[in-house]
KERO-913906 format. One line per field, with one value per residue (C-alpha): chain; x, y negated, z negated; residue in three letters; residue number from 0. Coordinates in steps of 0.2 Angstrom, whole numbers, plus 5000, padded with zeros to 4 digits. Layout:
BEGIN
cadena: A;...
X: X;...
Y: Y;...
Z: Z;...
residuo: ALA;...
num: NUM;...
This chain:
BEGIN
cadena: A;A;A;A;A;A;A;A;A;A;A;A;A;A;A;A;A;A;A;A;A;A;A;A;A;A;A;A;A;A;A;A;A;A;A;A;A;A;A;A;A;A;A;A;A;A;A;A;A;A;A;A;A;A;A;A;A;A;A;A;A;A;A;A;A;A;A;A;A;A;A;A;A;A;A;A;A;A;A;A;A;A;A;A;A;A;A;A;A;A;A;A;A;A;A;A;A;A;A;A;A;A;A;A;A;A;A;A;A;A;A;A;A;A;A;A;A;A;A;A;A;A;A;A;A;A;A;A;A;A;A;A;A;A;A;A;A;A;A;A;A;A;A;A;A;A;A;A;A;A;A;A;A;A;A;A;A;A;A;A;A;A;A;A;A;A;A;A;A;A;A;A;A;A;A;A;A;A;A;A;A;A;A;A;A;A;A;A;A;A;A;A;A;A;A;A;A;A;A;A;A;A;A;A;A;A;A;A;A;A;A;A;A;A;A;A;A;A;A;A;A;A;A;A;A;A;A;A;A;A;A;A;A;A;A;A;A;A;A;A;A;A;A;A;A;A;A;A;A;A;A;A;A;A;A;A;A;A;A;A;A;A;A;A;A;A;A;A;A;A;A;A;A;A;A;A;A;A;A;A;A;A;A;A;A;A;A;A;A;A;A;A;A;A;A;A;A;A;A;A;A;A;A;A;A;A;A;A;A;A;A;A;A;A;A;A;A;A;A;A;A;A;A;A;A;A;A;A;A;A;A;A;A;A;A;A;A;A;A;A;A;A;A;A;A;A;A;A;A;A;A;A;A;A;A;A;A;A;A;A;A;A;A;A;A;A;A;A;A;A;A;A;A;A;A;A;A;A;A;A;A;A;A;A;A;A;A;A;A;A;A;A;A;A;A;A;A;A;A;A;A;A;A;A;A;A;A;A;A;A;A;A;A;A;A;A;A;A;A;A;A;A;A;A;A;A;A;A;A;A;A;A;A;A;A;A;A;A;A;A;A;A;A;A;A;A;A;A;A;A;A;A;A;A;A;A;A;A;A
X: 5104;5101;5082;5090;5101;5087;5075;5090;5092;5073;5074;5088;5080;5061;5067;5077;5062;5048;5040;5040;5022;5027;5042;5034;5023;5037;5044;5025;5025;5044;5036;5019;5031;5042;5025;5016;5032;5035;5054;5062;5052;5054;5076;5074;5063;5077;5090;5083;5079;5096;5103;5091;5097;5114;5112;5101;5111;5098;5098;5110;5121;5109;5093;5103;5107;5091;5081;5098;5091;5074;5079;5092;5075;5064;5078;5081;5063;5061;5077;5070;5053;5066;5073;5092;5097;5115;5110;5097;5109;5119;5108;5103;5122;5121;5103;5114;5127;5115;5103;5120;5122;5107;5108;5089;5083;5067;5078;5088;5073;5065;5083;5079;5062;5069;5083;5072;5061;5075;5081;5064;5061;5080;5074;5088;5076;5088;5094;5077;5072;5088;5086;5066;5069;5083;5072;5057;5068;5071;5054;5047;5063;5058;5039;5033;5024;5010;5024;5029;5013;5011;5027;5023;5006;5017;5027;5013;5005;5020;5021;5003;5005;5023;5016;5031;5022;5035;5037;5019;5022;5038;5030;5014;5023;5035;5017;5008;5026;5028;5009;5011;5026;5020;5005;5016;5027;5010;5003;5023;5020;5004;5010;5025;5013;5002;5015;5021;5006;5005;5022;5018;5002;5011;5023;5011;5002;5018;5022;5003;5008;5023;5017;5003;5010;5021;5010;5000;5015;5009;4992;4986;4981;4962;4966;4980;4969;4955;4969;4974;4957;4954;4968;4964;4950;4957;4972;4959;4946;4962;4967;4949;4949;4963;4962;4944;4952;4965;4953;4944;4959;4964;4948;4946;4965;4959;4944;4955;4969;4952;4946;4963;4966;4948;4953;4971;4961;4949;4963;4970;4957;4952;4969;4970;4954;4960;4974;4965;4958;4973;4981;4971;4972;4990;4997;4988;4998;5011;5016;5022;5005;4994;5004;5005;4982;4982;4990;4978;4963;4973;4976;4956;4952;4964;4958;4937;4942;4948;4938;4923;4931;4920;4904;4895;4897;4882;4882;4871;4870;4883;4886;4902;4905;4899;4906;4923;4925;4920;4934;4948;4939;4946;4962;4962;4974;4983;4996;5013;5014;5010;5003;4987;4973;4963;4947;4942;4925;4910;4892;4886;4883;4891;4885;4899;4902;4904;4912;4925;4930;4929;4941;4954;4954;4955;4971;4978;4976;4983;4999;4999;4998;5012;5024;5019;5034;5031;5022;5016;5001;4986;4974;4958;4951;4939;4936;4924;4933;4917;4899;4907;4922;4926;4942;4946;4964;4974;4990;5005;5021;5037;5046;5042;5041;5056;5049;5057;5046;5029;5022;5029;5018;5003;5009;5006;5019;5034;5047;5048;5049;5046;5026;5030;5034;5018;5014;5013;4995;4985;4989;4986;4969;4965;4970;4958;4943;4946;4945;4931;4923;4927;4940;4961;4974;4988;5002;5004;5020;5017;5016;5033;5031;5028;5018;4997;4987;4974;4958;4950;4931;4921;4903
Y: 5152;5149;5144;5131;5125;5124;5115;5101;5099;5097;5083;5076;5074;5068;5057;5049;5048;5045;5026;5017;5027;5044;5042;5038;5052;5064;5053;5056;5075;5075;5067;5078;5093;5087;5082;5099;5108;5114;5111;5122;5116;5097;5098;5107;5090;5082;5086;5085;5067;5062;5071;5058;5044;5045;5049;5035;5020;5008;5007;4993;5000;4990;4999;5017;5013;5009;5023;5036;5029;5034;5052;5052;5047;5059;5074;5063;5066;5084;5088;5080;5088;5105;5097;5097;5082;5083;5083;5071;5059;5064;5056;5041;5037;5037;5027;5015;5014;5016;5000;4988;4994;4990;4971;4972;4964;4974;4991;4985;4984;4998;5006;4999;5005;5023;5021;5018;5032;5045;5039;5038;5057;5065;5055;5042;5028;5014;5015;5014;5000;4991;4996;4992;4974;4972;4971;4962;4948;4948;4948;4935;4923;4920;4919;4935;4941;4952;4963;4965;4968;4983;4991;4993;5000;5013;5016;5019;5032;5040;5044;5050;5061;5069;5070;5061;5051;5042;5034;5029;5023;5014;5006;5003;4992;4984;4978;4970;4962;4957;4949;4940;4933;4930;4920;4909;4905;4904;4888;4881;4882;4874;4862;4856;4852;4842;4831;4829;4822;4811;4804;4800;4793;4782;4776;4774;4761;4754;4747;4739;4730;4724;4718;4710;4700;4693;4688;4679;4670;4657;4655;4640;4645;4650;4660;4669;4671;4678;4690;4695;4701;4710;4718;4724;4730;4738;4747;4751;4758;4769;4773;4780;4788;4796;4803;4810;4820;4825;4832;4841;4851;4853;4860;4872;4878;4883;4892;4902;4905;4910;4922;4929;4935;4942;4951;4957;4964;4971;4980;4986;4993;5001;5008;5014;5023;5032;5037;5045;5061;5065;5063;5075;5090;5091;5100;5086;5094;5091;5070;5062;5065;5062;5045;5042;5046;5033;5019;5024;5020;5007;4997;5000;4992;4976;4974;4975;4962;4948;4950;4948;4933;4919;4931;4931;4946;4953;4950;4958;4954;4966;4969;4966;4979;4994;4991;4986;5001;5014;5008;5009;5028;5030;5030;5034;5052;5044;5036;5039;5045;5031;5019;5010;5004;4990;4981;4964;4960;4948;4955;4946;4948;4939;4940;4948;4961;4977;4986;4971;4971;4989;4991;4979;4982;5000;4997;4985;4997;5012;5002;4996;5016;5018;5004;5002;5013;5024;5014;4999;4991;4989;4977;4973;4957;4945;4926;4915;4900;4886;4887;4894;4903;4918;4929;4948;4950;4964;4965;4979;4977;4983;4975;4959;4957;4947;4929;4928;4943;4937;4930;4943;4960;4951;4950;4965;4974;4963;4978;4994;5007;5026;5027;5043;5032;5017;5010;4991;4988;4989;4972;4963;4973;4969;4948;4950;4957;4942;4930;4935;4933;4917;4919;4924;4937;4929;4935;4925;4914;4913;4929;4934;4951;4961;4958;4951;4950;4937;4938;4922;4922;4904;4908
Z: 5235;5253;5247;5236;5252;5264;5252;5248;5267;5269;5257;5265;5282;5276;5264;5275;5287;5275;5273;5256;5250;5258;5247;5232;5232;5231;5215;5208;5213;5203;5189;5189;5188;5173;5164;5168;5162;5180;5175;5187;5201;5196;5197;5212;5218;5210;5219;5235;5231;5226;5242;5251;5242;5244;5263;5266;5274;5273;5257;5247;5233;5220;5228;5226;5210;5203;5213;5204;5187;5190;5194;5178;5169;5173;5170;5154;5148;5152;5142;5127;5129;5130;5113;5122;5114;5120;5139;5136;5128;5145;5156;5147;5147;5166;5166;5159;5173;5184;5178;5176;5193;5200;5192;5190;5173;5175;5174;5159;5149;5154;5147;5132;5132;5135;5121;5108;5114;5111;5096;5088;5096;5088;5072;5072;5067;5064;5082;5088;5079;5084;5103;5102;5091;5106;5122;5111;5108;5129;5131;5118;5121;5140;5134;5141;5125;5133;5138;5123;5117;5130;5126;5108;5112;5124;5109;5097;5112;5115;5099;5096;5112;5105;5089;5079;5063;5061;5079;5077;5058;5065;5080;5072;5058;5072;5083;5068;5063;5080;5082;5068;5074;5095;5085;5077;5093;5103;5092;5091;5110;5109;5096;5107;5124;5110;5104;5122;5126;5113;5113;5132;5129;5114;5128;5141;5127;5122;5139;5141;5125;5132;5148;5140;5128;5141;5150;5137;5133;5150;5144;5133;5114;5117;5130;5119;5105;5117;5124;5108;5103;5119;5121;5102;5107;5123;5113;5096;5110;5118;5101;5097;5114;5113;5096;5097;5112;5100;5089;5102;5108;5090;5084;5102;5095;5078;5085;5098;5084;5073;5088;5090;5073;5072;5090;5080;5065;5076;5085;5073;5064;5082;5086;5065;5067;5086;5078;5060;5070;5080;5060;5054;5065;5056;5042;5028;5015;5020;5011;5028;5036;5021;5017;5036;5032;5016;5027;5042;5030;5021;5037;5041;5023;5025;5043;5041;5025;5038;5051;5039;5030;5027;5025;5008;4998;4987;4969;4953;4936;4927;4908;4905;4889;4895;4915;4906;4894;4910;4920;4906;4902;4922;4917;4900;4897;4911;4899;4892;4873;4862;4873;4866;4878;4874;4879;4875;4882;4875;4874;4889;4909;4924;4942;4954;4968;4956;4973;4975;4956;4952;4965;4961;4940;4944;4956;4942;4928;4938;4940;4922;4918;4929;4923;4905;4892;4878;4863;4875;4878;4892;4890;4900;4895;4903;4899;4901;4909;4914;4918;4936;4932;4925;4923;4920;4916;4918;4904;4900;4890;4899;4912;4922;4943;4945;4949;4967;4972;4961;4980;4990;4981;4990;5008;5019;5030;5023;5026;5033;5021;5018;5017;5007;4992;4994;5010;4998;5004;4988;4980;4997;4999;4983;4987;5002;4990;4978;4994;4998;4983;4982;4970;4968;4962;4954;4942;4926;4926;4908;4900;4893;4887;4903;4918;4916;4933;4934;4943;4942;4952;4956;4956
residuo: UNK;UNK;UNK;UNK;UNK;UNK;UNK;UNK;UNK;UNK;UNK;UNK;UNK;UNK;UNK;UNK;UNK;UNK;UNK;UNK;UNK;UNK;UNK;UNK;UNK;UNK;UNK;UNK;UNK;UNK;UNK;UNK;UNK;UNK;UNK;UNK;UNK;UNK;UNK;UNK;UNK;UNK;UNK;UNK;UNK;UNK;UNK;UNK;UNK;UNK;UNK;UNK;UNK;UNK;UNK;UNK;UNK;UNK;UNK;UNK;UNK;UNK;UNK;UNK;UNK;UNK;UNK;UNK;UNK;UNK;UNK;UNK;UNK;UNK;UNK;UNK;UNK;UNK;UNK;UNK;UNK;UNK;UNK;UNK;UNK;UNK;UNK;UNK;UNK;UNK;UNK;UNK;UNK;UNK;UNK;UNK;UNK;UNK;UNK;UNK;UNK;UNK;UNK;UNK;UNK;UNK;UNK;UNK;UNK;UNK;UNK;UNK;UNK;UNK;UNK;UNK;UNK;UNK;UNK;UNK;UNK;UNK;UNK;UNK;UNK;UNK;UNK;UNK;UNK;UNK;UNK;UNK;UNK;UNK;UNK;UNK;UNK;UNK;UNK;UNK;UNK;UNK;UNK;UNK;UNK;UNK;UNK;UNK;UNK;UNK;UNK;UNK;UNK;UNK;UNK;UNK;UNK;UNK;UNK;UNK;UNK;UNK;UNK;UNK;UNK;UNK;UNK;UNK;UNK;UNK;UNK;UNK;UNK;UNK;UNK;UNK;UNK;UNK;UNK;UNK;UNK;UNK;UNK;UNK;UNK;UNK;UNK;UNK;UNK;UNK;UNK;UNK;UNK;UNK;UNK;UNK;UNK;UNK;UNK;UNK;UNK;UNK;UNK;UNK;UNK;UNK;UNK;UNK;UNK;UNK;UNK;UNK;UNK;UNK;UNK;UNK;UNK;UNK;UNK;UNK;UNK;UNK;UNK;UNK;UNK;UNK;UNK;UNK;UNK;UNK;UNK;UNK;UNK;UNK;UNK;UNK;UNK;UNK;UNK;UNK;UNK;UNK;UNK;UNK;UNK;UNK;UNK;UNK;UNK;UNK;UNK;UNK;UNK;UNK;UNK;UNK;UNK;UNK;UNK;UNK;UNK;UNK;UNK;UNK;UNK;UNK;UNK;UNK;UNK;UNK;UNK;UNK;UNK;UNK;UNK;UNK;UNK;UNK;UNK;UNK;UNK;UNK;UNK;UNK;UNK;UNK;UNK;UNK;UNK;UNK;UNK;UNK;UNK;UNK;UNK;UNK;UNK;UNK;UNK;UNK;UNK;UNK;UNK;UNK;UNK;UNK;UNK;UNK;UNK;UNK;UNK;UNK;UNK;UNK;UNK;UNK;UNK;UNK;UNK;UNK;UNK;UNK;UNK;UNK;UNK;UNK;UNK;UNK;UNK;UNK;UNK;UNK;UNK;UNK;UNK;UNK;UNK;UNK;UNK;UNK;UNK;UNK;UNK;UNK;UNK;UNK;UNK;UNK;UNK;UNK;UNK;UNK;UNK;UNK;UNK;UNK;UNK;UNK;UNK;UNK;UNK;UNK;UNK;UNK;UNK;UNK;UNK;UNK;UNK;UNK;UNK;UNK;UNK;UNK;UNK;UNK;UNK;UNK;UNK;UNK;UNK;UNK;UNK;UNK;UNK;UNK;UNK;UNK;UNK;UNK;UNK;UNK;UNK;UNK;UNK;UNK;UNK;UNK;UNK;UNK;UNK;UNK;UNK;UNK;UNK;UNK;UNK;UNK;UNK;UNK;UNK;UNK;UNK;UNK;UNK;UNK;UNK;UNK;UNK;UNK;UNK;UNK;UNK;UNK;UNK;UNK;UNK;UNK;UNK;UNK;UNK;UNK;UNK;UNK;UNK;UNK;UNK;UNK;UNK;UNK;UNK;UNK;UNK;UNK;UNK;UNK;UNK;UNK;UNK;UNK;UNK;UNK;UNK;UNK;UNK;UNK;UNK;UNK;UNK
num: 0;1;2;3;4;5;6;7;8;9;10;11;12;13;14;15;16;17;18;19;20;21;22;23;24;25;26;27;28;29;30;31;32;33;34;35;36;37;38;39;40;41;42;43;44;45;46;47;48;49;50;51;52;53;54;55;56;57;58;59;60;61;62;63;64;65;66;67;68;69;70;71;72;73;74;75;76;77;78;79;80;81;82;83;84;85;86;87;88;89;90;91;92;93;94;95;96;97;98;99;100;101;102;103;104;105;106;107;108;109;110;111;112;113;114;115;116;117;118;119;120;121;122;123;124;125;126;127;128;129;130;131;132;133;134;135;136;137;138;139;140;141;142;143;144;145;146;147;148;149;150;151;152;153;154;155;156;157;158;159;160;161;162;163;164;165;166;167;168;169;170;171;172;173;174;175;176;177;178;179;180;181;182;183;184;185;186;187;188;189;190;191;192;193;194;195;196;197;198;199;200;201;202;203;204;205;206;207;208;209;210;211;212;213;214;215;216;217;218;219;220;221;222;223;224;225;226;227;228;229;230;231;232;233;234;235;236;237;238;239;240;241;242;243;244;245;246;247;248;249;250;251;252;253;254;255;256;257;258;259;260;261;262;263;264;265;266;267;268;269;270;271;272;273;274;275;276;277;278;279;280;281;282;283;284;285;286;287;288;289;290;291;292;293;294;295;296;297;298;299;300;301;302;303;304;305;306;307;308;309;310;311;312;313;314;315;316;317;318;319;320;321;322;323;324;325;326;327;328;329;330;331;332;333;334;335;336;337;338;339;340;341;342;343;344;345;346;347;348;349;350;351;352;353;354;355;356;357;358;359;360;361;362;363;364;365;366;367;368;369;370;371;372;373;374;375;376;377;378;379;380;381;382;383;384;385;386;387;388;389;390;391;392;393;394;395;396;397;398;399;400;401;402;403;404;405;406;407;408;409;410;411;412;413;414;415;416;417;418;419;420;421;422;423;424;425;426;427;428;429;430;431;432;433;434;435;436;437;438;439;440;441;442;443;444;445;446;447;448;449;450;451;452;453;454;455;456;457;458
């Protein structure tokens, strides 16, 4: 006990002593204690540190009250790595008094940060979202997007280094959400100074009008007329001035929003394929981490399909019987009792990726064997549109996709849901593929007795 005592007093008197760095350096050896497990040695820090504070007259109550939420931090952490949720939830009540206190916005959203992290690590995911979607709307409404981008990837690595799949998974779907979202503020951003510019540049030639046709008002009619002409020919030259710089800064816009999407898919795909290996050294059996694997690879698939977007594919000439009859043999003992499959292909070839369309027929039939009752039907057929078009269609009986949600089965990461159950990629991979084959998927408004896919290709 008297140890304890002396090492409190010790603190008391060089904290009070120490300048700024000599004092962080012990918040650092704190911190390297509760990081290195050192638990006993790191409250013992603790409390000598908070001795310090409170006998520390120089400092202003705001000043005490954001250096006390530091400490409630790092004893917050530690007690979650101990899984004492209870005493964790303790002190993140108090670094929450402690931030209001200290009236520093910088503290309140690092609170935020924090709250998210503990509800994501005692799995109450709702909270976290709610905390995380909290203190990313502080960010992005005062424009500071690129620290909103750097706490998600905190997020997404604090959830690697915890091992928690479904912070990552949470995180990861927020962050691609969220860049979506900060790309479509940026060009409004960029779109508002532009029309700025444009209004001022209108009024600017507004008032030279006005100015000179009073002042042609005073000269004799050859004069006016020669005015007039000139002065078209100023305001048409400005006009053409003015709009080819328009065009300029719109064009250097499109290429940096084209640059920045392939940097995202880029990203992505860099941050999916980091993430894979530390994936695998878990239990794969078991369906969170393999689900959590199929939208790790998923996400690689969807992202090396836009960042290669406006590349030609290859193409071969490909008999349409035989490659149509090998992928409905795929599936074929798939189906429920009574359900017929049917293929309906000419004795002819047509040129196309057989990678690309093997893929997406096989995803579409798959589903159709899915959703297709007792006694239905699933047909593959393909028709010859034009000399340059061509269609493979995909049709079962059963029920329809409700017409409100017929767009929304090709968008990727539309909703948070349970990856266990479909992480909703495969229609929007598929939609990438027919892109870049020059061609589309689309669902059949017409067909009334279930559901047909359409995938029309433009050779």
């Amino acid at each position: 006990m008297s140890k304890k005592i002396t090492i409190l007093l010790v603190y008391v008197l060089v904290v009070c002593s120490t300048t700024f760095a000599q004092t962080t350096e012990m918040w650092q050896r704190a911190e390297n204690d509760a990081t290195g497990g050192r638990y006993k040695e790191a409250f013992e820090r603790l409390r000598g540190i908070e001795q310090a504070i409170q006998a520390n007259s120089s400092l202003s109550e705001q000043g005490k009250a954001a250096a006390r939420y530091r400490s409630s931090l790092i004893r917050m952490n530690m007690y979650m790595k101990m899984h004492r949720s209870e005493s964790a939830m303790e002190h993140l009540e108090k670094m929450e008094r402690f931030a209001n206190a200290s009236g520093e916005e910088k503290v309140k959203n690092d609170l935020l940060y924090n709250k998210a992290i503990y509800y994501y690590t005692f799995g109450q995911t709702e909270k976290g979202n709610a905390v995380f979607k909290e203190m990313a709307a502080k960010l992005t409404a005062s424009k500071e997007y690129d620290k909103v981008d750097k706490a998600y990837k905190m997020l997404i690595q604090g959830g690697k280094r915890s091992g928690s799949a479904n912070m990552v998974a949470q995180a990861y779907s927020g962050y691609i959400a969220w860049k979506d979202s900060a790309a479509a503020l940026k060009l409004a951003d960029v779109s508002g100074a532009l029309k700025e510019q444009i209004q001022a540049g209108e009024k600017e030639i507004a008032e030279k009008d006005s100015k000179l046709a009073t002042r042609q008002g005073v000269i004799i009619a050859l004069c006016v007329l020669t005015a007039v002409l000139a002065g078209a020919l100023v305001i048409g030259a400005l006009f053409i001035l003015r709009l080819l710089a328009l065009t300029r800064k719109q064009k250097k816009t499109i290429r940096q929003l084209g640059e920045n999407i392939a940097l995202k898919a880029k990203f992505t795909s860099n941050i999916s394929a980091q993430m894979t290996p530390a994936l695998r050294k878990l239990n794969v059996q078991q369906p969170e981490v393999k689900a959590l694997l199929d939208f790790s690879d998923h996400i690689q698939t969807l992202s090396k399909l836009e960042s290669g977007m406006g590349e030609a594919v290859e193409t071969e000439e490909i008999s349409l019987p035989a490659f149509c009859e090998e992928l409905m043999s795929q599936v074929r003992g798939k189906e429920r009792s009574g359900v017929v499959l049917n293929v309906d292909a000419p004795k002819m070839s047509a040129s196309f990726n057989r990678e690309y369309v093997s893929h997406i027929l096989l995803h579409l039939l798959n589903n159709a064997v899915i959703y297709t009752p007792e006694g239905g039907h699933i047909h593959l057929d393909f028709k010859k549109r034009s000399v340059h078009k061509f269609q493979f269609l995909v049709s079962n009986t059963g029920s329809q996709i409700p017409e409100e949600k017929r767009e929304d089965v090709f968008k990727p990461f539309l909703e948070v849901r349970d990856l266990t159950d479909g992480d909703g990629l495969g229609l929007p991979i598929c939609q990438q593929m027919a892109i870049r084959m020059n061609g589309d998927l689309s669902i059949d408004p017409e067909f009334a007795k279930g559901t047909r896919f359409v995938l029309s290709i433009n050779c």
